[in-house]
N, C-alpha and C positions, 0 to 999 in steps of 0.2 A: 664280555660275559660268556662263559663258555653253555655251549647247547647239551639240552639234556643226554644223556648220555643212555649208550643201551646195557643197564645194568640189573642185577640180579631184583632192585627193587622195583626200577621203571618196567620192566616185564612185567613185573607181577602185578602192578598199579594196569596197566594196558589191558591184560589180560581178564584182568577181575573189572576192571572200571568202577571198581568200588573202593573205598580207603584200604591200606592193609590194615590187618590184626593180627595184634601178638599179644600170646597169653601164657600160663605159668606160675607156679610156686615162684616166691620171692627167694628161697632158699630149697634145694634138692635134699631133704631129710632123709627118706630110705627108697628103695626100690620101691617099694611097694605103693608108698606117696606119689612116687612121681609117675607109676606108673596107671596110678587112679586118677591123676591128674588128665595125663596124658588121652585117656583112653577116654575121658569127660570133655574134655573137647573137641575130641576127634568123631565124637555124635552130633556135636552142633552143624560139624559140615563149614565153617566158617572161617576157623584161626589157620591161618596162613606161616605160623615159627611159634614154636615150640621154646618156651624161654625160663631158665632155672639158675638160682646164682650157687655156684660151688663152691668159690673164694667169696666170702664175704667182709669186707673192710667194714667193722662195725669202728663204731667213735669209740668205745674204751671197752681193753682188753673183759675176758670173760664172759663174754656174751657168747653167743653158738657163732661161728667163724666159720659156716660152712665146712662142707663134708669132701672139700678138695678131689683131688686128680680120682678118688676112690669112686668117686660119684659120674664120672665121663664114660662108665661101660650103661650106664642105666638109661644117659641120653640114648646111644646107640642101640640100646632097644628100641627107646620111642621110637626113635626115626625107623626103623626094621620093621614095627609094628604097626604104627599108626600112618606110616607113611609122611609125618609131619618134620620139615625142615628142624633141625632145632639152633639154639642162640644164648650164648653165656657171656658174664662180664671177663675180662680179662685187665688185671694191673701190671704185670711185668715178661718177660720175654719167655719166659718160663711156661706163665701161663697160654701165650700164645702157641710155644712149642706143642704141650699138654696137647691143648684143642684141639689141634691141624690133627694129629697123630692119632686121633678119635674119631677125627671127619664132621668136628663139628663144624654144622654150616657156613653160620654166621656168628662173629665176636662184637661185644659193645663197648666201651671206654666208659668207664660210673663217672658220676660227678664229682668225685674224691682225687680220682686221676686226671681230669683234663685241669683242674686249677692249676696242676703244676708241669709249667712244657719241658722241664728234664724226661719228668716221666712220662709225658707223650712224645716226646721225641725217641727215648728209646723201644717205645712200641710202635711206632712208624717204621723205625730200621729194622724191626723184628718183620713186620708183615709186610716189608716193600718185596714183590713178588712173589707174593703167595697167590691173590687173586681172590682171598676170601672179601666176602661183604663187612665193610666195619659200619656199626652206629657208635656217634659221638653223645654223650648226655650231656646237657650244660652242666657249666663248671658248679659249686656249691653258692659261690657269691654269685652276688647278680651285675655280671660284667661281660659282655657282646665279646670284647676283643679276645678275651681267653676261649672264648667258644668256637667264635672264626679262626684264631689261631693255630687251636687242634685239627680242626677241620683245613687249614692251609698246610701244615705242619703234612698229612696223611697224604692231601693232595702234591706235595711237594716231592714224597716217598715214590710215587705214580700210583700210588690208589683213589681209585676215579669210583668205586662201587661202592661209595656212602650213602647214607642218611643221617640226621640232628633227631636229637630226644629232646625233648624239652619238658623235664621232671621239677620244673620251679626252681624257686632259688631262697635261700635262708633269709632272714630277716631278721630288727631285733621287734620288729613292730607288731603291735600287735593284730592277729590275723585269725579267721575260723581256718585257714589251711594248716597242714604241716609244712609244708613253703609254698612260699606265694607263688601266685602262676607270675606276676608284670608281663604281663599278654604283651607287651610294648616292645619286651629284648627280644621272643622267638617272630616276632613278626621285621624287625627288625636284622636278623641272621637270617631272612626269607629272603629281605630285597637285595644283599648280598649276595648270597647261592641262591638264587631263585631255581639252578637246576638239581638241588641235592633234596630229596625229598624230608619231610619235619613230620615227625611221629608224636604225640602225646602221651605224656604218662601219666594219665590222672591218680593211678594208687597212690605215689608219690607227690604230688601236687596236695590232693584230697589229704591221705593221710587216713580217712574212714571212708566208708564202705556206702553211706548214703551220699557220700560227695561226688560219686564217681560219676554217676547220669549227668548231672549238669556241667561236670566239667568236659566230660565227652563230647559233649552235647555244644561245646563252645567252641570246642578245639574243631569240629565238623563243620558248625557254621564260620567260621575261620578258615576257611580250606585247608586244614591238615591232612599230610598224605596218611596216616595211621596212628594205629590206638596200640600201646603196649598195655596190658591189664592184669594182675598180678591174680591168677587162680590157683584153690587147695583144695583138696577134697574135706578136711576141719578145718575153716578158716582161726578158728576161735585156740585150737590146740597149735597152731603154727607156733616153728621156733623162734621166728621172726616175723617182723610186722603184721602179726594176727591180726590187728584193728582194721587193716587198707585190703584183707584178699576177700575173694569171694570165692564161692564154688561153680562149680561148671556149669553146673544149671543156673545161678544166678546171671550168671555173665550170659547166658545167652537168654533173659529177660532183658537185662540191658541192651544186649545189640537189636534188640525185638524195638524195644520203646525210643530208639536212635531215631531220629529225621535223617534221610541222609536228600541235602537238597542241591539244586543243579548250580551252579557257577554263572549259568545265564541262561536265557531263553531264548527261543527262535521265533515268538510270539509278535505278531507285529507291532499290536498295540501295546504291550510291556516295552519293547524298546524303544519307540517313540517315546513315551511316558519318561522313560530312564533319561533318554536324553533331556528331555526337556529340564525335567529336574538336577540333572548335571549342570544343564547352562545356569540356571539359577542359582543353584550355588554356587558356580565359579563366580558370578554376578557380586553374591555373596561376602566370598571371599575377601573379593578386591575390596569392596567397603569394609571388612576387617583391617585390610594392610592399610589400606588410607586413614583407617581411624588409629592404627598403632602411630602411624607416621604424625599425624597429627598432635598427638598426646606426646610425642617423645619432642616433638618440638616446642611446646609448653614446659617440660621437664627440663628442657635448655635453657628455655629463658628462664625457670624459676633458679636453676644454678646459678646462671649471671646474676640473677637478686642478689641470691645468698650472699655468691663470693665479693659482694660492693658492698654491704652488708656485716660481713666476716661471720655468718651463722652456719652452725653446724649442718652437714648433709643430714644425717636420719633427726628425724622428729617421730621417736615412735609413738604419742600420741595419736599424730597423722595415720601415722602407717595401719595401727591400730583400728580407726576409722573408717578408713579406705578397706581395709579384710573384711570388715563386719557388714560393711552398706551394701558391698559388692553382693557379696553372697546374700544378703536379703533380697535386694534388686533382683537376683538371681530365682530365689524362689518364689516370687512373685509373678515373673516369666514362664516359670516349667523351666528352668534349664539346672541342670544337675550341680547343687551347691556344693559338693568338693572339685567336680570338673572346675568352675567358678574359682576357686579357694588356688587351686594349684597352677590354674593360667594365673594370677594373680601376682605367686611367689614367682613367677617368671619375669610378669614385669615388673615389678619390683626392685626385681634384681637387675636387671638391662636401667631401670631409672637412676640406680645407683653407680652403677656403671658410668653412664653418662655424666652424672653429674660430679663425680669422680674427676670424670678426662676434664670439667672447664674449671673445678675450680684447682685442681695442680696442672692443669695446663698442657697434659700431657696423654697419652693413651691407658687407661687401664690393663693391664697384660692379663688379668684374669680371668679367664671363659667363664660360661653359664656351669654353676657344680650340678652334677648330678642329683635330683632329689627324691631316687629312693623309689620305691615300688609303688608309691601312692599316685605315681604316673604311670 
């Protein structure tokens, strides 16, 4: 596990000891936009990168496609003016060249381009020794190893001065997000890199404008190292994602009503407490794995039934049963009846499993499938 590294973000995280922030037009419309933009939250005192997209890879042709390389003299005011770093997406080698040659700070990788490692691989070999800062945004599906990937992919180039976005991921399910967050995959590419710092992008996650507090607000309680947050001076006339920006002064009502709360205490009697309650649950725990162990051992012998028997593995009658009672038993408890529902389809699925292996006699070769964001 490599150690944190002394990089353009971990400075800044050291320095502020506060999460970063990074804010911005979703798209760079004119000077004048970006430079009202600019100069609105260079009065908060607060956003640490300056962020505007120039190339914008919209899903189908005819939409605004960003205002390209024309739009890279107007960053370099901000940064001359407001003194604020700034930070753009970049899709192809091109665009990396563009940046440098502009002195933009830092470059991001969109979720459009890390799905595919042709096209981070050749942004890798564009920015191996440049020395600029990259963020990675997760890919568009919701899949850990293309994330890591990119992120190994950079690392592999010698770029050690990253950070992960984590702007959701599509779904066909129905959701109040514009992509789901599954809190499950960026926490997951945490324990992985735990030394590359994970930004949130609620514009993107949310999708509107009153989503943004509480998903902030998750991502903080979560220990994320910063918040990207898409600002316009008219949200509502923006050429893009009007629905998800806010204005400068909104955004800094937001970072007002943020909790920002500590990772732990030095309290004595908090940590006694902590511990105690840790021992309990490990306590806990283990009565869990003994009661899976238990129950998977009753699933064996009901296979031997079967297979002396010659009856089919699924009975979805049963099965049916078993989903319904569970989850009531559940709400009769207090414990969260789809948490209930989806540990469920887990065992389920390992009971099939098993009894798979005794009546062919043989190993299952199949893992546990992936089920989807509703984990």
């Amino acid at each position: 596990m490599p150690a944190a590294a002394n990089t353009f973000f971990t400075r800044l995280l050291a320095q502020k000891g506060q999460p970063i922030l990074i804010a911005g037009p979703c798209s760079a419309e004119t000077e004048e936009q970006v430079m009202a933009t600019a100069r609105g939250l260079q009065a908060l005192g607060k956003i640490d990168l300056f962020r505007a997209g120039i190339w914008k890879p919209r899903t189908r042709p005819g939409s605004f496609e960003g205002m390209g390389g024309v739009a890279l003299p107007w960053l370099q005011r901000v940064k001359a003016e407001t003194g604020i770093p700034t930070a753009i997406e970049v899709a192809t080698p091109r665009h990396v060249e563009e940046a440098l040659a502009h002195g933009i700070d830092v470059l991001w990788i969109g979720a459009r381009t890390t799905v595919n490692p042709f096209a981070v691989q050749e942004l890798a070999d564009a920015l191996a020794g440049t020395g600029v800062p990259v963020m990675v945004k997760n890919p568009v599906n919701p899949d850990v190893a293309l994330w890591a990937g990119a992120l190994e992919r950079l690392e592999r180039a010698g770029i050690r001065d990253l950070a992960a976005i984590h702007r959701g991921f599509s779904t066909f399910a129905p959701s109040r997000y514009r992509n789901a967050p599954t809190w499950v995959l960026p926490i997951e590419l945490k324990t992985r890199f735990p030394h590359i710092p994970l930004i949130c992008d609620p514009s993107h996650i949310g999708g509107r404008r009153d989503l943004l507090l509480p998903i902030a607000q998750k991502a903080l309680d979560l220990d994320y190292d910063g918040l990207i947050i898409e600002t316009h001076p008219d949200p509502d006339h923006a050429l893009s994602d009007a629905e998800q920006q806010v204005t400068p002064e909104r955004l800094g009502e937001i970072l007002h009503e943020l909790k920002y709360r500590y990772r732990s205490s030095n309290n004595a009697d908090y940590l006694n407490k902590a511990e105690d309650l840790r021992h309990k649950m490990d306590v806990a725990d283990r009565e869990i794995v003994e009661a899976l162990a238990r129950r998977m051992a009753l699933v064996e012998e009901l296979a031997e039934y079967k297979k002396e028997n010659d009856v089919k593995i699924l009975q979805i009658d049963r099965w049916q049963e078993i989903f319904s009672t569970r989850q009531e038993w559940a709400r009769k408890l207090n414990v969260n009846e789809k948490f209930v529902a989806e540990l469920y389809k887990l065992i389920h699925i390992e009971s099939i499993r098993k009894q798979t292996e005794v009546l062919n006699g043989r190993p299952q070769v199949d893992g546990v499938p992936h089920l989807g964001p509703g984990l």
